[in-house]
N, CA, C and O atoms as a GROMACS GRO file, in nm:
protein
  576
    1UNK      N    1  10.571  14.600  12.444
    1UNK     CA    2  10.434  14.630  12.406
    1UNK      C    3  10.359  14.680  12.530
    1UNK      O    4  10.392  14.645  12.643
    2UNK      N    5  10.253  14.767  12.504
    2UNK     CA    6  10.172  14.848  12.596
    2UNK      C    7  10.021  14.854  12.542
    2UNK      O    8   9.957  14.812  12.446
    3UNK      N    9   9.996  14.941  12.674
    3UNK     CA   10   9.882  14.964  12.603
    3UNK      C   11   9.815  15.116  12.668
    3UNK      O   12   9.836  15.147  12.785
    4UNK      N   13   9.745  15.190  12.589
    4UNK     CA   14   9.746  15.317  12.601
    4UNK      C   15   9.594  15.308  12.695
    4UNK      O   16   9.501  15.231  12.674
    5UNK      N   17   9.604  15.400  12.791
    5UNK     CA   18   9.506  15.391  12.879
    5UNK      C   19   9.369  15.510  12.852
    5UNK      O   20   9.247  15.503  12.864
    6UNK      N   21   9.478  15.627  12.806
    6UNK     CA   22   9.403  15.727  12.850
    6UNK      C   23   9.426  15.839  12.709
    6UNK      O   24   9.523  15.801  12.645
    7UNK      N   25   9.370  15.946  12.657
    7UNK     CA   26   9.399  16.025  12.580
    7UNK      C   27   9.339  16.172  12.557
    7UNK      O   28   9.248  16.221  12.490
    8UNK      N   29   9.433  16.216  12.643
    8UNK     CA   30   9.417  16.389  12.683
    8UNK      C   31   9.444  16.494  12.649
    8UNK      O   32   9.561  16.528  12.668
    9UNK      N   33   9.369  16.574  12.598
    9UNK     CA   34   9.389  16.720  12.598
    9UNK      C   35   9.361  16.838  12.659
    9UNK      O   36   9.259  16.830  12.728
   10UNK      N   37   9.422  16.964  12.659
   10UNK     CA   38   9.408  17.084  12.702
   10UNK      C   39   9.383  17.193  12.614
   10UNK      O   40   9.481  17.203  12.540
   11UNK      N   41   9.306  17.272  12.591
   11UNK     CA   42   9.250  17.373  12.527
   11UNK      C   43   9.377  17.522  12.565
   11UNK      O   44   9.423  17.589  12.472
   12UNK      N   45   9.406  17.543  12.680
   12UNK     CA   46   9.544  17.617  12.723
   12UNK      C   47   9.640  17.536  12.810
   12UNK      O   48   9.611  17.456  12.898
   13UNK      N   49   9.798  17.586  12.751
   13UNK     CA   50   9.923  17.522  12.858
   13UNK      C   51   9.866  17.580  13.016
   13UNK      O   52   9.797  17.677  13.048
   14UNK      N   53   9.906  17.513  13.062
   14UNK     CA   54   9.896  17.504  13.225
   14UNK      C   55   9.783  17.440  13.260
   14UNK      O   56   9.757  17.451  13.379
   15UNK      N   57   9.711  17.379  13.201
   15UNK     CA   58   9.569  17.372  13.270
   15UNK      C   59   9.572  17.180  13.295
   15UNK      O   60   9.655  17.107  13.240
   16UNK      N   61   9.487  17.142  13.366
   16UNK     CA   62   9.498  16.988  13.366
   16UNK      C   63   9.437  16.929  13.229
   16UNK      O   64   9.337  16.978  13.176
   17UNK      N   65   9.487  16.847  13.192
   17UNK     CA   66   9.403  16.824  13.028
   17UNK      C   67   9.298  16.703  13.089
   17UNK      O   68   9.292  16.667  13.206
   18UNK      N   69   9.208  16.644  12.961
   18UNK     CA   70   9.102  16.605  13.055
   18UNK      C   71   9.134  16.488  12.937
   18UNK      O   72   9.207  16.496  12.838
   19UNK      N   73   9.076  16.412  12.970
   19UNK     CA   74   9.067  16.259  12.859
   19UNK      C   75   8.944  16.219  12.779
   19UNK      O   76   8.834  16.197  12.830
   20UNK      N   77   8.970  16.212  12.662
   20UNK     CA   78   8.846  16.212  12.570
   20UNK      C   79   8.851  16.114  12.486
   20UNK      O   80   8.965  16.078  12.457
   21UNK      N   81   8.732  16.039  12.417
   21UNK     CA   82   8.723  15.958  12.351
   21UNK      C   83   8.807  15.918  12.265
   21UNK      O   84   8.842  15.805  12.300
   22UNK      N   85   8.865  15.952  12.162
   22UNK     CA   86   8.947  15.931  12.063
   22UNK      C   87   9.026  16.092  12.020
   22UNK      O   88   8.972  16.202  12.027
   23UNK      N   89   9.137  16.067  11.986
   23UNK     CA   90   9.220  16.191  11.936
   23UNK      C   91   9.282  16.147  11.787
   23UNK      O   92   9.289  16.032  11.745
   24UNK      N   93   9.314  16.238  11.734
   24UNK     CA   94   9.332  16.258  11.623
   24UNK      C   95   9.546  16.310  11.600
   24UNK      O   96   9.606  16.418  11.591
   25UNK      N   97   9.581  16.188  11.600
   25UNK     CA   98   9.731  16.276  11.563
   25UNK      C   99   9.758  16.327  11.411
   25UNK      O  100   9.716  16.268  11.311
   26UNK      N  101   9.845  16.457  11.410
   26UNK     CA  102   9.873  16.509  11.318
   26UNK      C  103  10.002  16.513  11.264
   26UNK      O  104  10.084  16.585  11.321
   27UNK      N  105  10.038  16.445  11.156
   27UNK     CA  106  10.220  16.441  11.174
   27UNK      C  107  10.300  16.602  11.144
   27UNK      O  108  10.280  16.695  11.067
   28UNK      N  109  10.362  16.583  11.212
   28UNK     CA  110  10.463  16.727  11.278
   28UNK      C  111  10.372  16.838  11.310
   28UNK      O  112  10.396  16.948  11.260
   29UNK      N  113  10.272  16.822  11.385
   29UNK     CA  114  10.200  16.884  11.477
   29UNK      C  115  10.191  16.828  11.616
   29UNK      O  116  10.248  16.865  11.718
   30UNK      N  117  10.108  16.734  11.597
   30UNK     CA  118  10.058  16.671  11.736
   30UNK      C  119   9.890  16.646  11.755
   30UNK      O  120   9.816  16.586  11.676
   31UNK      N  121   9.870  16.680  11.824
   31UNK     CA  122   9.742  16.575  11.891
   31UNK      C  123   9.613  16.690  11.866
   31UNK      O  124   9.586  16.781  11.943
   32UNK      N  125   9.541  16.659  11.737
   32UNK     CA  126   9.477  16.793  11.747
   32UNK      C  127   9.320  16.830  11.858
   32UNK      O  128   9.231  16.757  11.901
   33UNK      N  129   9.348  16.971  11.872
   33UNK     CA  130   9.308  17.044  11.998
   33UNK      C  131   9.371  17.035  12.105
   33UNK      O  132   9.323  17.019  12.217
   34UNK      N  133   9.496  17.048  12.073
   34UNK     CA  134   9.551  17.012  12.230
   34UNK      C  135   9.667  17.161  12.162
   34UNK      O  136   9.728  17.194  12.061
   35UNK      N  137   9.631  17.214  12.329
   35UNK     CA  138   9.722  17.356  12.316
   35UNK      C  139   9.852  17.313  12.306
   35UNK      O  140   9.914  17.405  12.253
   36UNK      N  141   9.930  17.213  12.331
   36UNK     CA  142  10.072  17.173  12.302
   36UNK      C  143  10.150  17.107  12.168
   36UNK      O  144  10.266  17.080  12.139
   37UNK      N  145  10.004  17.097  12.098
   37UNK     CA  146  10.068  17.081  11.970
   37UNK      C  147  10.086  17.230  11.853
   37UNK      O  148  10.030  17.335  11.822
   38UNK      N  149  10.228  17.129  11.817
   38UNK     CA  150  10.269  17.289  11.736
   38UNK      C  151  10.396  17.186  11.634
   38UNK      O  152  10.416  17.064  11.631
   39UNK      N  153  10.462  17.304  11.557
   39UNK     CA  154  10.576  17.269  11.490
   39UNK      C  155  10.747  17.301  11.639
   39UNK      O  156  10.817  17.399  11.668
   40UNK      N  157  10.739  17.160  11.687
   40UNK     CA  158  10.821  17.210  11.797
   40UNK      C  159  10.858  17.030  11.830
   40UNK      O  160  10.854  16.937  11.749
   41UNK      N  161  10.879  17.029  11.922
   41UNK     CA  162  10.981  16.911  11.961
   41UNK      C  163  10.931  16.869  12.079
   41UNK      O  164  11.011  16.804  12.146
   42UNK      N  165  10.779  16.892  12.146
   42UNK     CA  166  10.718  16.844  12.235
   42UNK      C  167  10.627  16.813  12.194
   42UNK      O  168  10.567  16.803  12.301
   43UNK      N  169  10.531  16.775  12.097
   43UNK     CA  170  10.427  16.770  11.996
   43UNK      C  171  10.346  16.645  12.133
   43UNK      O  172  10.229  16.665  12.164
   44UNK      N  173  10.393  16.574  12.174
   44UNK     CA  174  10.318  16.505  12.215
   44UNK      C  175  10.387  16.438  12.343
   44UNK      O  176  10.496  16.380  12.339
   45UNK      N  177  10.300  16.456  12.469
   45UNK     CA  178  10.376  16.400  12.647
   45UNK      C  179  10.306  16.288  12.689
   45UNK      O  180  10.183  16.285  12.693
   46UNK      N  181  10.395  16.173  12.727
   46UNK     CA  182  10.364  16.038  12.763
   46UNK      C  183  10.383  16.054  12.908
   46UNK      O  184  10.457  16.134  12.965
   47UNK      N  185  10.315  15.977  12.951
   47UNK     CA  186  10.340  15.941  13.083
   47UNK      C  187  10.304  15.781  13.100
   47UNK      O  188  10.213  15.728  13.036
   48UNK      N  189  10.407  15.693  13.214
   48UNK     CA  190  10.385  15.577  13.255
   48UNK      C  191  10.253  15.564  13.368
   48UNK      O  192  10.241  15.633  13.470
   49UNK      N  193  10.173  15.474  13.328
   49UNK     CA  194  10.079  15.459  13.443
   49UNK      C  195  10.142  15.438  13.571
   49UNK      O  196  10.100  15.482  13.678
   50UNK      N  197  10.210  15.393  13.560
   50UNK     CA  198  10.302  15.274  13.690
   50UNK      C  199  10.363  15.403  13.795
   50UNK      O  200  10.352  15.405  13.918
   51UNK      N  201  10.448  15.538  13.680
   51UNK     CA  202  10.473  15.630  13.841
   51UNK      C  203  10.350  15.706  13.869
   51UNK      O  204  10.335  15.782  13.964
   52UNK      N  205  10.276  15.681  13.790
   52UNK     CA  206  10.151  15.747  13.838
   52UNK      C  207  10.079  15.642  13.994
   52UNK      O  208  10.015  15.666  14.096
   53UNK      N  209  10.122  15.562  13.949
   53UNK     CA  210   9.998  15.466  14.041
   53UNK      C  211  10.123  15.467  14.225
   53UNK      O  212  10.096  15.449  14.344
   54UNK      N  213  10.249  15.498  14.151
   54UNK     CA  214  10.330  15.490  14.294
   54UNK      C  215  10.345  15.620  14.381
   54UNK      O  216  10.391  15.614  14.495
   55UNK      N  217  10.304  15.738  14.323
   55UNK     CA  218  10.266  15.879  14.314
   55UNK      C  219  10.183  15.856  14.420
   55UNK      O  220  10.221  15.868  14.536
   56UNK      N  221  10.031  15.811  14.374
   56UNK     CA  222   9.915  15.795  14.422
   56UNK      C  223   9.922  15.779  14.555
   56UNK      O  224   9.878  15.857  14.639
   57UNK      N  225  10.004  15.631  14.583
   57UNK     CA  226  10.058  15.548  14.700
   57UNK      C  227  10.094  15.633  14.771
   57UNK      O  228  10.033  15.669  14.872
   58UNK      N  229  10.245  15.699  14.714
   58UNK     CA  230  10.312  15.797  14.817
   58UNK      C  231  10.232  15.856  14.890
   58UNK      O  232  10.212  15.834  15.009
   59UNK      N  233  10.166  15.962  14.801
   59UNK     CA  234  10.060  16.075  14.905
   59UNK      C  235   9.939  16.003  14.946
   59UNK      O  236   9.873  16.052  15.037
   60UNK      N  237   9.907  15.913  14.900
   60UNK     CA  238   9.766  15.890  14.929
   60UNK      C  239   9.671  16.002  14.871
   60UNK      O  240   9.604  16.083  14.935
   61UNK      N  241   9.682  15.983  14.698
   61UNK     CA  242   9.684  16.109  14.643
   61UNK      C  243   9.617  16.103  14.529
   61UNK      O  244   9.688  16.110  14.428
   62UNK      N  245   9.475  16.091  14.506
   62UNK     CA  246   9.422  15.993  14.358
   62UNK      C  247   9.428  16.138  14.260
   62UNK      O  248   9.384  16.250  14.285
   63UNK      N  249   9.520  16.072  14.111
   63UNK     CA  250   9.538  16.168  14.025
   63UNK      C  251   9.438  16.126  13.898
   63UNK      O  252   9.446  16.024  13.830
   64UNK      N  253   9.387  16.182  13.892
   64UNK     CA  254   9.301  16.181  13.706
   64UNK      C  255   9.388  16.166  13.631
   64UNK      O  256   9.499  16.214  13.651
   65UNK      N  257   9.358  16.096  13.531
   65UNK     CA  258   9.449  16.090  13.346
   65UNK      C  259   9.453  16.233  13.346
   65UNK      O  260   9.390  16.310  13.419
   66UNK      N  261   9.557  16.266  13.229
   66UNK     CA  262   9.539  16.401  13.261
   66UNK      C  263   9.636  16.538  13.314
   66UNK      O  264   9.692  16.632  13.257
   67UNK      N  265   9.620  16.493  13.446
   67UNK     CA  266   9.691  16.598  13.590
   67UNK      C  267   9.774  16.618  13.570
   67UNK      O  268   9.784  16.728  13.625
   68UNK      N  269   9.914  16.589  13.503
   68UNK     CA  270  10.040  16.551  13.471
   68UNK      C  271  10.058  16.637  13.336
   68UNK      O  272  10.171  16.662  13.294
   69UNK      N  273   9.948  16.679  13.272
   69UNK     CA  274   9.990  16.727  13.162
   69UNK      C  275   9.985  16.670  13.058
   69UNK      O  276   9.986  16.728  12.949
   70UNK      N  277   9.978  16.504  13.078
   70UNK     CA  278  10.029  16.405  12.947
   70UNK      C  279   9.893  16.413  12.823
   70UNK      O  280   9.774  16.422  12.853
   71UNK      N  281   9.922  16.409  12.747
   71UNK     CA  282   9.867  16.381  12.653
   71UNK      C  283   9.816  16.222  12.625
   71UNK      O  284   9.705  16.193  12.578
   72UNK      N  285   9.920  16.125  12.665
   72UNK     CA  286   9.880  15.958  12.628
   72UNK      C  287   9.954  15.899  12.804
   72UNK      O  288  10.070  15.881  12.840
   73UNK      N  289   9.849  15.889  12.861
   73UNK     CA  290   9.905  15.768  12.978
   73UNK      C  291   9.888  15.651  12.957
   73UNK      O  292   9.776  15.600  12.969
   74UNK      N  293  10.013  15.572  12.916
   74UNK     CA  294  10.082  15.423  12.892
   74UNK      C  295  10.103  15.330  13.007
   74UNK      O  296  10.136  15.365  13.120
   75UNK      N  297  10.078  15.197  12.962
   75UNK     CA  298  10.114  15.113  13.039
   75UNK      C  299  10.175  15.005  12.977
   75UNK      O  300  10.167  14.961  12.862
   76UNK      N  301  10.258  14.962  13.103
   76UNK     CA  302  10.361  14.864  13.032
   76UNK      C  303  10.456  14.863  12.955
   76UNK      O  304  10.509  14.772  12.892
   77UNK      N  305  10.485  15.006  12.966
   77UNK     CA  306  10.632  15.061  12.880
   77UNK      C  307  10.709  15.151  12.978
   77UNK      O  308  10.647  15.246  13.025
   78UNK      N  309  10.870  15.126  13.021
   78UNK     CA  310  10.908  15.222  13.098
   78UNK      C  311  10.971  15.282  13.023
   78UNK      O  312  11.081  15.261  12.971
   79UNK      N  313  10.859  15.403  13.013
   79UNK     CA  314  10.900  15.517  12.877
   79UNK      C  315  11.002  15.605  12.936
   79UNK      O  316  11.092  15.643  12.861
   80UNK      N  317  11.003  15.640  13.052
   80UNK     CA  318  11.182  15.719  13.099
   80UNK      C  319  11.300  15.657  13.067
   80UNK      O  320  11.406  15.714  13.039
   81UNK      N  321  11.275  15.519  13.071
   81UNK     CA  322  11.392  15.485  13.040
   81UNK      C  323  11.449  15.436  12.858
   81UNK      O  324  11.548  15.374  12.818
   82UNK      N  325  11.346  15.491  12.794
   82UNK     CA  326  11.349  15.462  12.625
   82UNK      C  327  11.476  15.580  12.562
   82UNK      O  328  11.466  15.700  12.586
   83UNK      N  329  11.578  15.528  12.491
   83UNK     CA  330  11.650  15.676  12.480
   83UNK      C  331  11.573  15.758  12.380
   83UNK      O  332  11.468  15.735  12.322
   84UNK      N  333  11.661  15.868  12.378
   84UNK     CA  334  11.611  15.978  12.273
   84UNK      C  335  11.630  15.920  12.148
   84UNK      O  336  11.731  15.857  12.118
   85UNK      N  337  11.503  15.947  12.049
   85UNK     CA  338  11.522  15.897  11.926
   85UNK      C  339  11.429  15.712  11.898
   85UNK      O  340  11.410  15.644  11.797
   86UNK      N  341  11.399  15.693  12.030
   86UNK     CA  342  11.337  15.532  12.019
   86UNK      C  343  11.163  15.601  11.945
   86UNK      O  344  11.099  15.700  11.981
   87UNK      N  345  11.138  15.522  11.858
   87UNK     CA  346  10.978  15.524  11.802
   87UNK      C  347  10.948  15.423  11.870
   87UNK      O  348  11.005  15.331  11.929
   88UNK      N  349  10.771  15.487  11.836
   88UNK     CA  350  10.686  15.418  11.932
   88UNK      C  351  10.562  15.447  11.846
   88UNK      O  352  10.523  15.560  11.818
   89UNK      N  353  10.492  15.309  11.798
   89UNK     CA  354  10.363  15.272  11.692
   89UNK      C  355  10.261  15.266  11.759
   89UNK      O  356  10.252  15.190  11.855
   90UNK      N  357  10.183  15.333  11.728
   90UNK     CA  358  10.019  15.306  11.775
   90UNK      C  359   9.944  15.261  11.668
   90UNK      O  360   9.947  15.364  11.601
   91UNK      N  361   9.861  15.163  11.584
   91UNK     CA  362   9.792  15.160  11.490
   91UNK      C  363   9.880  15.264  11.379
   91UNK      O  364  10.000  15.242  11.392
   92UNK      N  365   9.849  15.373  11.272
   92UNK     CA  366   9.931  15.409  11.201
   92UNK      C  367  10.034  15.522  11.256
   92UNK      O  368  10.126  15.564  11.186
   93UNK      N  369  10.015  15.556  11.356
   93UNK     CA  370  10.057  15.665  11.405
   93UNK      C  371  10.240  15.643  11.414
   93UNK      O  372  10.279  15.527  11.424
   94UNK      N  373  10.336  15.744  11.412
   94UNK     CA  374  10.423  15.692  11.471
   94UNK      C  375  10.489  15.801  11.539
   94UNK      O  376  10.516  15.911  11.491
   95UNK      N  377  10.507  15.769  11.626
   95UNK     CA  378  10.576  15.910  11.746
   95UNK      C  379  10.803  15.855  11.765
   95UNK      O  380  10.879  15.758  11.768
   96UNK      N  381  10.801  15.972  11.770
   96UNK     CA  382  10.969  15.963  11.809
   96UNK      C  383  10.983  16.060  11.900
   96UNK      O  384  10.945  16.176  11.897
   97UNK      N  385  11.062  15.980  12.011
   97UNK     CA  386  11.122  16.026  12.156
   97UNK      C  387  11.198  16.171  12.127
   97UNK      O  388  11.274  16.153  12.031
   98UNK      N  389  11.204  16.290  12.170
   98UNK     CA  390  11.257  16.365  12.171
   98UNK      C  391  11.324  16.416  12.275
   98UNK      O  392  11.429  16.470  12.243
   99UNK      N  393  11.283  16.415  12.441
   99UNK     CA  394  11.275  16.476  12.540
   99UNK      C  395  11.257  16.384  12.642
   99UNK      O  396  11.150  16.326  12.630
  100UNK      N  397  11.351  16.335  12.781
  100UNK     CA  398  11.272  16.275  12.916
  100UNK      C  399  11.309  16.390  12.974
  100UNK      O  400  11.404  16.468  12.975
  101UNK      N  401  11.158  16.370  13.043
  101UNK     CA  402  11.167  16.528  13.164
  101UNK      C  403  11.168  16.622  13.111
  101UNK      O  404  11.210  16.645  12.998
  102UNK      N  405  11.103  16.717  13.211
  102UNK     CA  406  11.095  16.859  13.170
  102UNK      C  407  11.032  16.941  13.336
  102UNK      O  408  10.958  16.882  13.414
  103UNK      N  409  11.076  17.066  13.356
  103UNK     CA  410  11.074  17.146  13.442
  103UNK      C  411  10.940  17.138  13.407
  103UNK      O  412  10.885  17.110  13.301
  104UNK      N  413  10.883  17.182  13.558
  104UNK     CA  414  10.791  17.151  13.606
  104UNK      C  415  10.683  17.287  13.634
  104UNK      O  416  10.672  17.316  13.753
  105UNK      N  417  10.597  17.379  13.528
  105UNK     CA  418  10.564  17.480  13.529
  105UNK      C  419  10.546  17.536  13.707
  105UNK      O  420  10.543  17.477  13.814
  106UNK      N  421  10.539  17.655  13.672
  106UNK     CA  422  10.539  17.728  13.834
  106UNK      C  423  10.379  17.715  13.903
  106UNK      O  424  10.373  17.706  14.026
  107UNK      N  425  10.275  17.713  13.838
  107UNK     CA  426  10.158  17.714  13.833
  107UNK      C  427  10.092  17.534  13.884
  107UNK      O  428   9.974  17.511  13.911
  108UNK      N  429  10.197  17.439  13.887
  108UNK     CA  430  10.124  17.330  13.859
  108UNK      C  431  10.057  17.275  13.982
  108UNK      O  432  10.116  17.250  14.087
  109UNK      N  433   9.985  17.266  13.969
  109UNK     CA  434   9.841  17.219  14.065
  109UNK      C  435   9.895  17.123  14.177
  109UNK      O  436   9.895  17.128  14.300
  110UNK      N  437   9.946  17.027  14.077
  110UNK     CA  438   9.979  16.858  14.202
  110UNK      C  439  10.094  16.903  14.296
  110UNK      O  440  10.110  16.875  14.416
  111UNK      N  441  10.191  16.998  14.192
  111UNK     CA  442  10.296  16.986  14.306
  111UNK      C  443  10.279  17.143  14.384
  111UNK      O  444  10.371  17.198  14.444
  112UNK      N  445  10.166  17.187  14.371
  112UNK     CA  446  10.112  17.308  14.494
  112UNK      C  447  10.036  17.228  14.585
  112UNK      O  448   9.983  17.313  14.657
  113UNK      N  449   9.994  17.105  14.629
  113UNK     CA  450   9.913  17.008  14.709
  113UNK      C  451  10.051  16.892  14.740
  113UNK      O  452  10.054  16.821  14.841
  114UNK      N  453  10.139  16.891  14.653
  114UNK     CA  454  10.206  16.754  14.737
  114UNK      C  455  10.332  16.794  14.737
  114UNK      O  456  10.419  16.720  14.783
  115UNK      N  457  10.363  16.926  14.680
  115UNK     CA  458  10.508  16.950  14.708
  115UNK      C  459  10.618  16.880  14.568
  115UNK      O  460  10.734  16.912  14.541
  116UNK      N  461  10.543  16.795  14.510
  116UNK     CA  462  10.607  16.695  14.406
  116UNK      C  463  10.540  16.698  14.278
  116UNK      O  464  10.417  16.709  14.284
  117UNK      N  465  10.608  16.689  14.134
  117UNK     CA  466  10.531  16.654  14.055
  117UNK      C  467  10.629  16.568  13.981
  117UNK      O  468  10.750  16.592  13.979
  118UNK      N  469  10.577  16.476  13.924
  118UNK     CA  470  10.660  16.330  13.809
  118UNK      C  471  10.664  16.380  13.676
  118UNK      O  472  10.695  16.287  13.601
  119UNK      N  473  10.647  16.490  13.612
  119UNK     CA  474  10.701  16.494  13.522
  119UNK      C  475  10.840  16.577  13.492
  119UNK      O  476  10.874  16.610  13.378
  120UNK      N  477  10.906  16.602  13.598
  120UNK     CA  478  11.048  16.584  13.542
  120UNK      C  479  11.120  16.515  13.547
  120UNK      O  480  11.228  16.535  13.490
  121UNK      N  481  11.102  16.429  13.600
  121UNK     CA  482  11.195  16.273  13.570
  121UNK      C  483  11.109  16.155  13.500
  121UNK      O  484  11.164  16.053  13.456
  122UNK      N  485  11.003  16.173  13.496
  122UNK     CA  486  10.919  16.065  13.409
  122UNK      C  487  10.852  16.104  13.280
  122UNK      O  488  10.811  16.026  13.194
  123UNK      N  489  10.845  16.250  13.279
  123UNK     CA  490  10.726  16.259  13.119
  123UNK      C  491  10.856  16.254  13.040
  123UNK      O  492  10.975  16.278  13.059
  124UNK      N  493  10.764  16.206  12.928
  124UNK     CA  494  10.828  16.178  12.795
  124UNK      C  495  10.745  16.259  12.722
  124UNK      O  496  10.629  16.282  12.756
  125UNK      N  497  10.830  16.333  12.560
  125UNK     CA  498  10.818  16.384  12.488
  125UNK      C  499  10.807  16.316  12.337
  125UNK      O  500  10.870  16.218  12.297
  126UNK      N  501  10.723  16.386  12.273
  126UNK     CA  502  10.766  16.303  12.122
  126UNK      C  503  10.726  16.431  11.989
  126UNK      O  504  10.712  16.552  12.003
  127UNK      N  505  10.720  16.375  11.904
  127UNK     CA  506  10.729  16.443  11.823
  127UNK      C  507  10.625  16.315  11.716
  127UNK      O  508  10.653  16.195  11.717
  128UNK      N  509  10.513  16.372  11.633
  128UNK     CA  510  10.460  16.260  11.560
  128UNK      C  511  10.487  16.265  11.402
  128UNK      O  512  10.450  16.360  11.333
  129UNK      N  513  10.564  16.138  11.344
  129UNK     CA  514  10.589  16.146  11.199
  129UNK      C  515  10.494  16.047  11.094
  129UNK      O  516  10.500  16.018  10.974
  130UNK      N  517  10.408  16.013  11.205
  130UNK     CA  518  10.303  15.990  11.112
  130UNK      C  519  10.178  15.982  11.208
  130UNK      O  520  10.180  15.955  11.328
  131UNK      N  521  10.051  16.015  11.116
  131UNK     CA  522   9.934  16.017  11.205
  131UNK      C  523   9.872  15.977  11.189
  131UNK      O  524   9.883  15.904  11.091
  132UNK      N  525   9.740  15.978  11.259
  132UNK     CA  526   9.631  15.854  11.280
  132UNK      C  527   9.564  15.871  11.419
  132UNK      O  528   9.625  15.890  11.524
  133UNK      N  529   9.440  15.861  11.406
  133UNK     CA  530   9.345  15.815  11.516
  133UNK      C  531   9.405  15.738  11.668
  133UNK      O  532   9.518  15.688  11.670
  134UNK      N  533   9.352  15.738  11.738
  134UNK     CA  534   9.418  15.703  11.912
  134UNK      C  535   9.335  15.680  11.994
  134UNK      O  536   9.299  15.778  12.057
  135UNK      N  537   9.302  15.614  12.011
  135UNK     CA  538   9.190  15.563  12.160
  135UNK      C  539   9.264  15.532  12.273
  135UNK      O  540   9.387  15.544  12.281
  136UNK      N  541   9.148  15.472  12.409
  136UNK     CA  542   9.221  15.438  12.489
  136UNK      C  543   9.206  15.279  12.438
  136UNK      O  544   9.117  15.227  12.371
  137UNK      N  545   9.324  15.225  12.496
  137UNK     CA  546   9.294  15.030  12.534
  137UNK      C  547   9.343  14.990  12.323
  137UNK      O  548   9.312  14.898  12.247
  138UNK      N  549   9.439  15.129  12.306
  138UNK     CA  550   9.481  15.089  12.188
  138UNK      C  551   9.644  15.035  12.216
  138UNK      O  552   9.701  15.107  12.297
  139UNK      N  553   9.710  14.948  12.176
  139UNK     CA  554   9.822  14.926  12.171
  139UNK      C  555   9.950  14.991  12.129
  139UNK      O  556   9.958  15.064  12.030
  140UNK      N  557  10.040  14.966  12.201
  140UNK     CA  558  10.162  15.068  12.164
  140UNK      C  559  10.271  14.993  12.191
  140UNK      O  560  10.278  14.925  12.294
  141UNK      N  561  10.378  14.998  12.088
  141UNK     CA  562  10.490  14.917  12.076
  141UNK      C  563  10.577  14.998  12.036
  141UNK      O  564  10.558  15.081  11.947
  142UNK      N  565  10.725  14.976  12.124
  142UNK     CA  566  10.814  15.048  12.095
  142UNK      C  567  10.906  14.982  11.939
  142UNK      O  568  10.910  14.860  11.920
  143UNK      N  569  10.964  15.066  11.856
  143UNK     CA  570  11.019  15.013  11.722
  143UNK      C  571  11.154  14.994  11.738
  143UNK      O  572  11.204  14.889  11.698
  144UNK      N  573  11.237  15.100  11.802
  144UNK     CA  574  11.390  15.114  11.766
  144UNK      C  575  11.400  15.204  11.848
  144UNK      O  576  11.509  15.260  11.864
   0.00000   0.00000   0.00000
């Protein structure tokens, strides 16, 4: 069990997404207004608070919710290490793992300032098969 910190979107890919009150998931879309939802197999990017917060440490490097791209920054779940195919419940929502990691656009901001960015060994991907509303400081439990 977790708990969701943060909930972000981006209006265009590449850009830092910003964190907003409540989001709206859409099943087999994704997170609506967010340029990354589509009929596709990335519908929705997690990130762990925890490599975020060791990130930080490393550089001495404070990152916004957000920066990373993610759509939902989690805590208390080490979502890299969930296999492909594990669900994960928010209130009605339900997301399934599709993807850990992913190449790291050419454009990306953090790792033009630190040389590094965590989402190819830490973001997680999902895909949503059922939807529902999302705040932050909402709970999240992995199913299977």
């Amino acid at each position: 069990m977790g708990k969701i910190l943060a909930v972000c979107i981006s209006e265009q890919k590449g850009t830092l997404k910003t964190a907003v009150d409540k989001g709206l998931m859409i099943k087999d879309f994704g997170l609506e207004h967010d340029a990354h939802a589509g009929k596709w197999h990335r519908q929705i990017s997690l990130l762990a608070v925890e490599a975020v917060r060791a990130f930080e440490e490393k550089y001495n490097f404070k990152v916004p919710a957000g920066a990373f791209g993610e759509n939902l920054l989690v805590e208390g779940i080490d979502l890299k290490n969930l296999p492909i195919g594990t669900r994960l419940k928010v209130n009605d929502i339900l997301l399934e793992i599709t993807q850990i990691g992913k190449k790291c656009h050419l454009g990306c901001n953090i790792q033009k300032q630190t040389g590094e960015c965590i989402m190819p060994n830490e973001g997680v991907f999902a895909i949503v098969l059922n939807g529902g509303e999302i705040k932050a400081q909402d709970t999240i439990f992995v199913e299977a």
